[in-house]
Every structure is written in structure tokens, then in C-alpha cells.
C-alpha positions in Angstrom: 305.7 156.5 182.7 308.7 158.8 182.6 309.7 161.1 179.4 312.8 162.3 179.1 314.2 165.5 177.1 316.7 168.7 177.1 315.1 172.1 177.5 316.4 175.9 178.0 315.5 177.2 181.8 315.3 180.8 182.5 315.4 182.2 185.8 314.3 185.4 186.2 315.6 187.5 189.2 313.6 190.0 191.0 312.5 192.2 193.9 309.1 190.8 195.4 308.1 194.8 195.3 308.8 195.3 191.8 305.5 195.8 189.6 304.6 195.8 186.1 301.1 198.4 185.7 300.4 197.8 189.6 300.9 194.5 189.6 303.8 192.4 190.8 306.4 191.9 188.2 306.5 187.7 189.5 302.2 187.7 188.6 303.0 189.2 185.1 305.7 186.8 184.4 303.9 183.6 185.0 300.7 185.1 183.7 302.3 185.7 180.4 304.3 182.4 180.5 301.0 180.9 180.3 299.4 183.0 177.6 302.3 181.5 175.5 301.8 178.2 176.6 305.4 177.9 178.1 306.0 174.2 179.5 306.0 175.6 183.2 306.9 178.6 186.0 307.3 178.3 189.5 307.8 181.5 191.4 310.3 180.6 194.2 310.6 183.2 197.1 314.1 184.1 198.6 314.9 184.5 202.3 318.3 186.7 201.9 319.5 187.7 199.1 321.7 191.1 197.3 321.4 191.9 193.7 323.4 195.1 191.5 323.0 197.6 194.4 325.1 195.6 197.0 322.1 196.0 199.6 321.6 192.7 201.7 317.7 191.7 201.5 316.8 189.6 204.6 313.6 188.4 206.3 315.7 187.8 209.7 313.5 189.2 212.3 315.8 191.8 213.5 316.4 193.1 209.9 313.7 193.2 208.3 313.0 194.0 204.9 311.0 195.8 202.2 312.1 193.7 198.9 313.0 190.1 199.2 314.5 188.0 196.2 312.1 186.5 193.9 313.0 184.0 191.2 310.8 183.1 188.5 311.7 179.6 186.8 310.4 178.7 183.5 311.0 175.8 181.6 310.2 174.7 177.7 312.4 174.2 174.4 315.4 176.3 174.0 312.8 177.6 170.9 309.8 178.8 172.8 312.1 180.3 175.8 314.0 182.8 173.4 310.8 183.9 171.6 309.8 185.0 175.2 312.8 186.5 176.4 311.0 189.9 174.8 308.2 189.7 176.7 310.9 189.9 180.2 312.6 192.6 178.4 309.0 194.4 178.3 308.5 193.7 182.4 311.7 193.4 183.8 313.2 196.7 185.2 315.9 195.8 187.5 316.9 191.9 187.3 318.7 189.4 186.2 317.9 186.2 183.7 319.8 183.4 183.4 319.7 180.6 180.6 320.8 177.1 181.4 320.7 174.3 179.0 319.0 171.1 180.7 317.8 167.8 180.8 314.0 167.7 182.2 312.7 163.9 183.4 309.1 164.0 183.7 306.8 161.7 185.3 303.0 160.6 184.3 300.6 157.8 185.3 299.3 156.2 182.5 296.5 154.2 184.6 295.4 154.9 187.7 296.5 152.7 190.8 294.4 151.3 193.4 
């Protein structure tokens, strides 16, 4: 069975170093995505990347580095993303969020095959 809907995404972009009370700043995202029962986060981790500083971030062996990209994806109503975008202004240092309206298709088996 397939439902069909539009929702807000936020990415959130990040350092893989930066933390949030000794922990990384990725962990406390999701972990507080969940608390308020947010639709979904995926934590995707970058190869190469630069952010506000200009620096080039790369996990190329001969350059390798201390603070790869990290995006954070979370998915629900336009509603429920907005009343969290304080708790990324709590954790979030140095980053960047970006909003995107968006259609979400999801998928469920309503029996089980055999």
C-alpha cells in the first residue's frame, strides 16, 4: 500500500566534530527528533565538502581530514518541522538548515507475502 502526502524537509549541515555537551551534534539532532516524535532523520555522511570558512573537507587519502560534512535530514509536516527549528537553534553552532517543501510517497505492506 502506498500513501502519498507533502511535507517540510530540513537538512541540517554540519561538521562530523561538532558537539553539543560532549556529544556529537548529528546524535543530539536525531535523538531529539525522536523525543518530538518527528516523522524521520537519517544522518548522511559527506566525503568532500566546504562550508562558510572556504576550507575544502576531504576523506581523499592524501588529504585527509579532521571534520567531514554531515547532513542531518528530517522529514514531517511543514507544522511539526518549524516547532523544532528551536531545538537546532539550541545545538547548532556553525551550520546551515535548509527547508524544502516536498511530496513524501511512502510504502507499507498491509499483509504479509509468502
Amino acid at each position: 500500500m502506498r500513501f502519498t502526502g507533502s511535507a517540510l524537509r530540513a537538512t541540517v549541515y554540519v561538521g562530523e566534530h561538532d558537539t553539543w555537551h560532549h556529544k556529537p551534534v548529528f546524535v543530539e539532532i536525531v535523538h531529539r527528533a525522536r523525543a518530538a516524535g518527528l516523522a524521520g532523520a537519517s544522518v548522511f555522511h559527506g566525503i568532500e565538502g566546504f562550508g562558510g570558512s572556504s576550507v575544502i573537507h576531504t576523506s581523499r587519502l592524501l588529504s585527509l581530514s579532521e571534520d567531514l560534512p554531515v547532513a542531518v535530514v528530517l522529514i514531517d509536516t511543514e507544522e511539526r518541522i518549524r516547532g523544532f527549528l528551536p531545538q537546532l537553534d539550541e545545538v547548532v553552532g556553525d551550520g546551515l538548515v535548509t527547508l524544502d517543501v516536498c511530496e513524501t510517497l511512502r510504502y507499507t505492506r498491509s499483509e504479509v507475502r509468502r
